[in-house]
Each structure stands twice: as structure tokens, then as C-alpha cells.
C-alpha positions as CSV (number, residue, x, y, z in Angstrom):
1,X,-10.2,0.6,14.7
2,X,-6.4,1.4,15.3
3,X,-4.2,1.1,12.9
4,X,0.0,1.3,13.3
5,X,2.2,1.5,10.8
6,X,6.1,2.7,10.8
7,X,9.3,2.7,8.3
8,X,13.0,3.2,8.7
9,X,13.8,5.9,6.3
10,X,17.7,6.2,5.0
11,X,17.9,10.3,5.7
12,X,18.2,12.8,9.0
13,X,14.9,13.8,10.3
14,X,15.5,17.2,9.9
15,X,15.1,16.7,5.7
16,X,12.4,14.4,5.9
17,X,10.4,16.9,8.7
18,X,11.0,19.5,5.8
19,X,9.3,18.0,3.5
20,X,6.4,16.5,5.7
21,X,5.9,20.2,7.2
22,X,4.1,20.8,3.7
23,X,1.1,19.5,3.9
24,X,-0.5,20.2,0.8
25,X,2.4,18.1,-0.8
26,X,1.0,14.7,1.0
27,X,-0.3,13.9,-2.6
28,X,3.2,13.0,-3.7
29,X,3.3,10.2,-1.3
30,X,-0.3,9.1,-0.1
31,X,-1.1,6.7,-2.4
32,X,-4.9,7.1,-1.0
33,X,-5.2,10.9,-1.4
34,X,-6.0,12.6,-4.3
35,X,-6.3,16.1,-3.5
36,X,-5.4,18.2,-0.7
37,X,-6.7,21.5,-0.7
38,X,-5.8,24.2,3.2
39,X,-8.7,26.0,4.0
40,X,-7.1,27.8,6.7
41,X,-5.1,30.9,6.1
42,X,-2.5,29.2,7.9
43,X,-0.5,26.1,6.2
44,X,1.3,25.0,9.1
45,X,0.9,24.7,12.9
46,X,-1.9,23.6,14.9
47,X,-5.1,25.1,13.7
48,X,-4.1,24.6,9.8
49,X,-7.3,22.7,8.5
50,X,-7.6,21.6,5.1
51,X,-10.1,19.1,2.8
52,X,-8.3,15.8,1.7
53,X,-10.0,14.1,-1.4
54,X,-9.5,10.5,-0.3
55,X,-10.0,7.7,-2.8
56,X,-10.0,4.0,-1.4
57,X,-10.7,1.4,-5.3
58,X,-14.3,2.8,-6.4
59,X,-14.9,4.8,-3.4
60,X,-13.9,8.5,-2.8
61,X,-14.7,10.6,-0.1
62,X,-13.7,14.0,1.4
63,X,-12.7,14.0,4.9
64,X,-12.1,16.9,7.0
65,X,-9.0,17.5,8.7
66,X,-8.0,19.4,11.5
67,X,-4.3,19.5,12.7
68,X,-4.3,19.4,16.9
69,X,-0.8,18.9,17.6
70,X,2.4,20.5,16.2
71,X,6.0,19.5,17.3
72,X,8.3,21.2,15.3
73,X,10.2,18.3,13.4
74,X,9.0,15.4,15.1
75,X,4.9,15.8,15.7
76,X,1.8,16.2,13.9
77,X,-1.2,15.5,15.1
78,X,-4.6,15.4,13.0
79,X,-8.6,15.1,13.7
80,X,-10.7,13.5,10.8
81,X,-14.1,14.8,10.2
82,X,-16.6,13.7,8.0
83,X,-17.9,9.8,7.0
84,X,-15.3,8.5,8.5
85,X,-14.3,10.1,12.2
86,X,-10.7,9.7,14.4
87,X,-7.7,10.9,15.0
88,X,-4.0,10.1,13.8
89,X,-0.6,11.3,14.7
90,X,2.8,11.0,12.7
91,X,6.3,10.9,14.9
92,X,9.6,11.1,13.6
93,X,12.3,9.7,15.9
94,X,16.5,9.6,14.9
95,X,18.4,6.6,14.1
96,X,22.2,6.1,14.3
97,X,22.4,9.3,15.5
98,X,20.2,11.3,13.6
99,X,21.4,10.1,10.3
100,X,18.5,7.8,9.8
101,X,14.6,8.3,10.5
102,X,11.9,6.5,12.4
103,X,8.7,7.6,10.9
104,X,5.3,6.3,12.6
105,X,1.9,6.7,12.3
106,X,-0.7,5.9,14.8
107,X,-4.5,6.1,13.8
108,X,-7.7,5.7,15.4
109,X,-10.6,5.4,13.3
110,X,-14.6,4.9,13.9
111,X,-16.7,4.0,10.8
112,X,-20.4,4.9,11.0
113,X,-23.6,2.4,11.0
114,X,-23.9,2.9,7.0
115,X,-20.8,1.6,6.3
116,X,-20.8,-1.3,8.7
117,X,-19.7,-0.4,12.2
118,X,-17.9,-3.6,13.7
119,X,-18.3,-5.5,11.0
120,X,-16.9,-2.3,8.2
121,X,-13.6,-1.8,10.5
122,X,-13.3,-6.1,10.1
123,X,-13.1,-5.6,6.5
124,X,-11.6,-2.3,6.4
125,X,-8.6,-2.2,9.1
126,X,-6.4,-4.8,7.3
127,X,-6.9,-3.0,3.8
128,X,-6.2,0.7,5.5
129,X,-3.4,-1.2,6.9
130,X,-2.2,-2.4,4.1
131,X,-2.7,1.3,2.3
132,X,-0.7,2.9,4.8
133,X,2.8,0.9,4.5
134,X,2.2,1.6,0.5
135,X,2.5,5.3,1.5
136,X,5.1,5.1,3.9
137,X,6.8,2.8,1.2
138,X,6.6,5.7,-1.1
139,X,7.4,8.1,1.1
140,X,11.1,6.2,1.7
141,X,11.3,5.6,-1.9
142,X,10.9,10.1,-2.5
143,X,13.0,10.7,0.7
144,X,15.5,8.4,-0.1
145,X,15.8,8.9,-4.1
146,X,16.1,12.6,-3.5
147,X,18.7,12.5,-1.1
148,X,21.0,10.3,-3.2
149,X,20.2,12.6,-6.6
150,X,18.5,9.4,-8.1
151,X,15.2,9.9,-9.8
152,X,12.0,10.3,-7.4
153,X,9.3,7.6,-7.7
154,X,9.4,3.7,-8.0
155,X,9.8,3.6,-12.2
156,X,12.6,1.6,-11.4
157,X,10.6,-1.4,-10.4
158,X,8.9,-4.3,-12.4
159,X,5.9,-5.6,-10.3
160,X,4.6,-9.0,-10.2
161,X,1.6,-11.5,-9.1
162,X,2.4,-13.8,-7.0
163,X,0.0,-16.5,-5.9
164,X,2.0,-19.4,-5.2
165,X,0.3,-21.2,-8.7
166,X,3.3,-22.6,-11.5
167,X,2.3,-19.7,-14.2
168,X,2.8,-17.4,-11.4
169,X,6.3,-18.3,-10.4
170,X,7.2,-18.3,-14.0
171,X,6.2,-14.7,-13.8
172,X,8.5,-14.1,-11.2
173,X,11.5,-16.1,-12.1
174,X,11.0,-14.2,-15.9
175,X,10.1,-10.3,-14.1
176,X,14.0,-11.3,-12.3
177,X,15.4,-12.4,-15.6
178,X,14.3,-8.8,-17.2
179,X,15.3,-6.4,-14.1
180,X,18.8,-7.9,-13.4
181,X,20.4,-6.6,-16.9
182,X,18.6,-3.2,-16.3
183,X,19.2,-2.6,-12.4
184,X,15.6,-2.8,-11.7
185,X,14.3,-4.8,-8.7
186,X,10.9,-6.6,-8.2
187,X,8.2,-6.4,-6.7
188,X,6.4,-9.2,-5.9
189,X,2.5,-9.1,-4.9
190,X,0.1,-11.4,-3.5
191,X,-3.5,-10.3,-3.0
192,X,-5.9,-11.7,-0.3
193,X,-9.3,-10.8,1.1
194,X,-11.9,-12.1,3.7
195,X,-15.2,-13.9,2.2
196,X,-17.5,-12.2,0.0
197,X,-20.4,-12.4,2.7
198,X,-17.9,-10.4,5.4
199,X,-18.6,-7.1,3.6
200,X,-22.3,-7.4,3.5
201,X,-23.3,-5.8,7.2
202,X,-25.6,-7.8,9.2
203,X,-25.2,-10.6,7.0
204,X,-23.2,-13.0,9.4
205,X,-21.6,-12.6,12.6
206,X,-18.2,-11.3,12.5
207,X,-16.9,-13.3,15.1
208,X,-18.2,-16.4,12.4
209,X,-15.1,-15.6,10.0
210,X,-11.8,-15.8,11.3
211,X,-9.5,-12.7,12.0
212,X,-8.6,-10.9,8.9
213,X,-4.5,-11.8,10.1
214,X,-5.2,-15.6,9.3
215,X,-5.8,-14.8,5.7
216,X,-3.2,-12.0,5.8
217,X,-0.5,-14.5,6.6
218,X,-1.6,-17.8,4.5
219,X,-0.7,-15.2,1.6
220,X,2.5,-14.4,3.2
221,X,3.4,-17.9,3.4
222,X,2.4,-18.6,-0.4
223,X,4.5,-15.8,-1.0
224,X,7.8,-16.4,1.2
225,X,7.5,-19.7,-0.5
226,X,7.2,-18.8,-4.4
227,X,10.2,-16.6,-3.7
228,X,11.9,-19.0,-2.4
229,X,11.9,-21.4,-4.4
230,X,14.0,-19.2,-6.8
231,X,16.9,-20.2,-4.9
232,X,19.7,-17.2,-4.5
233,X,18.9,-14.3,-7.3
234,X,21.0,-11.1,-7.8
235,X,17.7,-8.4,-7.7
236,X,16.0,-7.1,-5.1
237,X,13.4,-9.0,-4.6
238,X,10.2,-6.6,-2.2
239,X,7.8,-9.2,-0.7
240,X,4.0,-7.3,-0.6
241,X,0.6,-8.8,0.8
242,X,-2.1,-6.4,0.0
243,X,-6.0,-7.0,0.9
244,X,-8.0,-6.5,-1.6
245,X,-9.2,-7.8,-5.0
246,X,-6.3,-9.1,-7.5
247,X,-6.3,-7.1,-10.5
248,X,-7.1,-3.4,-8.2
249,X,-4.2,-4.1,-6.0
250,X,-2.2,-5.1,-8.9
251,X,-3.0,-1.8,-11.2
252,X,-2.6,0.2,-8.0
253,X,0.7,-1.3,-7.2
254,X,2.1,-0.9,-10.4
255,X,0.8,2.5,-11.2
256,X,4.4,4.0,-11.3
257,X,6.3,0.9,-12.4
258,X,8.2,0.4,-15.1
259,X,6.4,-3.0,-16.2
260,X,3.7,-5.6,-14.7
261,X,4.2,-8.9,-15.1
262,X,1.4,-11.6,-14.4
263,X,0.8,-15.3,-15.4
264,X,-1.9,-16.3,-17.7
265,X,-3.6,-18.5,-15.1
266,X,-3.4,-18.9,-11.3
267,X,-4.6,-21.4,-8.8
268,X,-8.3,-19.9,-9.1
269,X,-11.5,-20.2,-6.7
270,X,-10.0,-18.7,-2.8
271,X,-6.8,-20.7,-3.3
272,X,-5.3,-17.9,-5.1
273,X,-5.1,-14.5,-7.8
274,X,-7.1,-15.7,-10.2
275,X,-4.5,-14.6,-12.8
276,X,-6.2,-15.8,-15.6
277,X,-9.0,-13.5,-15.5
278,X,-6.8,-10.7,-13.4
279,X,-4.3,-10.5,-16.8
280,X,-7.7,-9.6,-18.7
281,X,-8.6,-7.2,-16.1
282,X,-4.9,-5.6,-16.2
283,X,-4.1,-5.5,-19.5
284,X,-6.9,-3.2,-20.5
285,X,-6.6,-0.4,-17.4
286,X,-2.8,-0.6,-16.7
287,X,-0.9,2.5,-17.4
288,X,2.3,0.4,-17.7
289,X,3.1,-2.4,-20.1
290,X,1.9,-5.4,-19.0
291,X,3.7,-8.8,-20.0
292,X,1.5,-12.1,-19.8
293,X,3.2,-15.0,-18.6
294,X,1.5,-18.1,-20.9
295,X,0.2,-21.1,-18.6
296,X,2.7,-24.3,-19.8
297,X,0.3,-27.0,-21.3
298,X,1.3,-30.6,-19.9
């Protein structure tokens, strides 16, 4: 299961190596990890090993890590050890001459029998996918905030569901109408997943369902769409299409926010969020305020 992933990052790669060099500080930025603890007595250079606390929705798991390869500001290599075994390998190139950064990220992953095999990575290489541009999202967010003296994290942002359905449009239009006055910008979110039965291994074939991109970009479209139908709006307006189920990607997206906003009722069944039970889900685990869009009667 590979899985690439890369950002443009508004700094020199000399600041943004600096702060990547410290690897017990990966917490700050990987949404996914929870804890990183060295267990080498050294922290940096190829050799350091260290125990990352990984936590994926209800799972959690502690993986193993070994770092093979060391380029002073532009390499690191690591070797994952533990459920899940691979290697992956960050790069930082220059941009504009060096005043900008390319960051990538390269993995190569192999689930075991007990979590599926083939049919596990199906399920699980769009959502790890998806994981990883949220962290090299927040990663630009810190690296960039930082350099301009702004405050670090994304508490400048109202997040939204978006699944294409009237009430959820009418989320949007209203999460624009409060972040313009206040310089915020939106986030807008649509949520998709593969068929229930894909995550049960052995149940079906997984050359029966289609390729997890097909779902991936019917959201996208819905999504393009709703936010275009706005017409021309004066906030920044993030487009994100995240796999997994509605009210986890929402409370996970809007961890740091200022605000989420969701509609009291979406298209429902696999045509969409399901906002009407996702705002009952939210409203009750969101560490943020959560402001529920009412469906118009008619």
C-alpha cells in the first residue's frame, strides 16, 4: 500500500528542517499521533528510534520506529515496526529559490492477515491518505503562522459539512456570512466511505466494489458544486474530502476550530452526511461550539 502525499509550504527549508529535525515535536502537527516518546540515547541521526502512540478514530496502536536515513535538512528516512510494517521517507526540496518549501512524503505500508491484508489496505489507503494531507495541512498552517508572528494552529477557521443537500449549503453560505466580519476563512468538508461490507475481510471480493478514487471524487464533485453555487464570496473558502464516517471526520476536523457549523438534515442513506443524525453526534463530543443549521420546511 503506497501512499504520496506533498505540500508547498510559504518558508525556506532551512526553518521548516529545524523544526522537523525534532522529532519528538511530530505531535504538534500529526494529527494521527498522540505520543512520541525516543528510546534511543540519541534524538537525531540515523539510528534515533523512538515509540509513536498512533491513534486512527477508535483504534490506537504503538508502532515502532526506526530512522534509516538522515540528510541533513532535506532527508529522513523511517522503518515502522509493529502491527502495521513499512517504510516512509520525508524530502524537503526549495522553491523560488529557496524561499519556499516542497515537503513530501512517500510511504510504503503492509497490513497483516488480522486486519485484512488486500482487502484492509482497500479500505485503509484512501483514509491514511486522507490523514496525511491533514498533517501536512497542519504542518503549513504552524510553519507558516510562526513565520509571519500570527498565532500557531488553525483557531482561525470555522469548519463546515458539506454534502451537496439544501440544509447543507445553508450551512455554508451562513459559516461565510460569520467568518467574513471576523477574518476567518472556511473550511468546508465532505465525508465519504466505501460500503459497509468492504471492511469485513473475506466477506466479498475486493475487486467486486469499485476503487476507493470513484467514491473519493463523486464527493469532490458534490463539493466543487455546493461551493460553487455561492457564486463569488470574499473568505477563503478550503475545499476537504476526507474518508471516513461523517460526524468522526467532522469532530476531528474541527478539533482546533473556532466553530462547526452543520445543517440539521442532509441527503441521507449513501447519497450523502447524514447531517441530521451527524449534528446529534457533534453537538455532544465537539470541543468547539457547534451551530445547527435548521432544515427549511416547504
Amino acid at each position: 500500500m503506497r501512499i504520496e502525499v506533498s505540500t508547498d509550504i510559504d518558508v525556506p527549508p532551512a526553518h521548516v528542517w529545524r523544526y522537523l529535525r525534532q522529532i519528538e515535536r511530530h505531535t504538534e502537527w500529526m494529527r494521527d499521533a498522540a505520543r512520541i516518546r525516543i528510546t534511543s540515547e540519541r534524538t537525531t541521526g540515523a539510528g534515533t528510534t523512538f515509540d509513536t502512540v498512533t491513534r486512527l478514530g477508535p483504534l490506537r496502536t504503538t508502532d515502532r520506529m526506526t530512522v534509516t536515513e538522515w540528510v541533513e535538512g532535506s532527508v529522513m528516512g523511517v522503518r515502522h515496526e509493529g502491527a502495521v510494517t513499512g517504510e516512509g521517507r520525508f524530502t524537503l526540496s526549495g522553491l523560488d529559490g529557496d524561499r519556499r518549501t516542497r515537503f513530501g512524503w512517500t510511504e510504503q505500508l503492509r497490513l497483516p492477515a488480522y486486519l485484512g491484508g488486500r482487502l484492509g489496505e482497500l479500505v485503509a489507503r484512501p483514509l491514511l491518505t486522507a490523514v496525511w494531507r491533514r498533517n501536512l495541512r497542519g504542518l503549513r498552517l504552524r510553519m507558516e503562522e510562526g513565520a509571519t508572528g500570527r498565532f500557531s494552529g488553525v483557531e482561525n477557521t470555522i469548519v463546515v459539512g458539506v454534502d451537496g443537500s439544501p440544509t447543507s449549503v445553508k450551512a455554508l453560505r451562513l459559516a461565510i456570512r460569520l467568518a467574513g466580519p471576523a477574518g476567518m476563512r472556511v473550511v468546508a468538508v465532505n465525508a465519504w466511505g466505501l460500503p459497509a461490507a468492504a471492511a469485513i475481510p473475506g466477506a466479498i471480493d475486493p475487486a467486486a466494489f469499485p476503487p476507493g478514487e470513484i467514491y473519493e471524487d463523486s464527493a469532490r464533485r458534490v463539493l466543487e458544486a455546493a461551493v460553487a453555487s455561492l457564486g463569488d464570496v470574499d473568505v477563503e473558502i478550503e475545499q476537504q474530502v476526507v474518508p471516513g464516517s461523517a460526524a468522526h471526520v467532522l469532530l476531528d476536523m474541527s478539533a482546533e476550530a473556532y466553530m462547526l457549523v452543520v445543517g440539521s438534515r442532509g441527503h441521507g442513506g449513501v447519497a450523502g452526511l447524514l447531517l441530521g443524525s451527524v449534528s446529534h453526534s457533534v453537538v455532544g463530543k465537539s470541543k468547539v461550539p457547534v451551530l445547527v443549521v435548521p432544515h427549511d420546511e416547504g
